[in-house]
C-alpha positions in Angstrom: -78.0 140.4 -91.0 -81.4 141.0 -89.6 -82.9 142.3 -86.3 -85.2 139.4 -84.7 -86.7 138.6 -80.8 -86.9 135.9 -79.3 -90.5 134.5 -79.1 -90.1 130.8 -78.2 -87.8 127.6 -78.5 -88.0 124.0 -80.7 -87.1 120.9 -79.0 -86.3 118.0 -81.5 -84.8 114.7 -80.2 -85.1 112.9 -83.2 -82.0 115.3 -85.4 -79.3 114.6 -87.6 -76.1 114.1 -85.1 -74.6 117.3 -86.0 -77.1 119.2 -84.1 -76.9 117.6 -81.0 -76.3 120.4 -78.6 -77.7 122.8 -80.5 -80.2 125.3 -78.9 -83.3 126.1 -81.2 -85.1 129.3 -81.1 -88.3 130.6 -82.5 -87.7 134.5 -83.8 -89.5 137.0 -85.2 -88.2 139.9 -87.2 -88.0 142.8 -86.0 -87.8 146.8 -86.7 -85.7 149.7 -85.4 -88.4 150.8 -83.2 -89.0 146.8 -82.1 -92.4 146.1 -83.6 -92.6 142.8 -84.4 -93.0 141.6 -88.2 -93.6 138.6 -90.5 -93.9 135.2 -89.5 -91.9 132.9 -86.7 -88.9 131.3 -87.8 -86.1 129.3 -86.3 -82.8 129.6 -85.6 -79.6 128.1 -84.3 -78.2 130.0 -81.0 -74.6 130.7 -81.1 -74.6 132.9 -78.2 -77.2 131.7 -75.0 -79.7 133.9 -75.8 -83.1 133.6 -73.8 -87.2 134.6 -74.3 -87.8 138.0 -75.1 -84.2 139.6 -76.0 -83.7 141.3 -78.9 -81.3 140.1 -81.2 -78.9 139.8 -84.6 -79.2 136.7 -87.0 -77.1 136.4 -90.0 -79.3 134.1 -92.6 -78.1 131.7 -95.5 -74.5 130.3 -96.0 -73.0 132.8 -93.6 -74.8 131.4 -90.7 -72.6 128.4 -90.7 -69.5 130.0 -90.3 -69.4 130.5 -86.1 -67.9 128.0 -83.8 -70.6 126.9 -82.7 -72.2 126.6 -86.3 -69.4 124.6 -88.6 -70.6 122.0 -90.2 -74.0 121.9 -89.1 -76.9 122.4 -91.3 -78.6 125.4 -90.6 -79.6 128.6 -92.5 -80.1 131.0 -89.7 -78.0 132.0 -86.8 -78.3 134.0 -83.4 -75.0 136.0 -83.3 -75.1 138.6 -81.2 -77.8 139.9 -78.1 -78.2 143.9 -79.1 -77.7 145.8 -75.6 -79.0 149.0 -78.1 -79.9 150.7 -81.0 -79.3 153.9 -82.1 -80.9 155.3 -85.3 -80.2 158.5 -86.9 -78.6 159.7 -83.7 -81.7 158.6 -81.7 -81.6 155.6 -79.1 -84.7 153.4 -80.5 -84.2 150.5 -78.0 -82.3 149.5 -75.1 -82.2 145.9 -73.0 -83.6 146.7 -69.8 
């Protein structure tokens, strides 16, 4: 699992059939202090998350294996919207 925001979203109408339905999102990682890292990547959004939130993504094979995920063919997945982090007994971010 990584820590990622939200940066942006990819509209495709021309997909394979199993991801009809399927919100896109453009993320970028991010650290425990939320500075943004590394490049833009998509991912599949399992939860209705929006621009700007902070969030979890679980890569590779595992990122197929939520409801909304199944059978689709993805290798990233939005599972969770952090509401906080705490590190080493220190709150490093909270959603406004």
């Amino acid at each position: 699992m990584r820590i990622a925001r939200v940066v942006g979203s990819a509209v495709s109408t021309a997909k394979v059939d199993s991801l009809t339905g399927c919100k896109l999102l453009l993320l970028r990682a991010a650290d425990e202090q939320d500075r943004l890292q590394g490049e833009v990547f998509a991912a599949a959004d399992a939860v209705g998350a929006g621009a700007g939130e902070l969030v979890l993504v679980a890569d590779g094979s595992g990122s197929r294996l939520t409801d909304v995920t199944g059978q689709v063919p993805i290798d990233c997945v939005i599972m969770a919207i952090l509401d906080s982090l705490e590190v080493d007994g220190e709150i490093t971010y909270r959603k406004q």
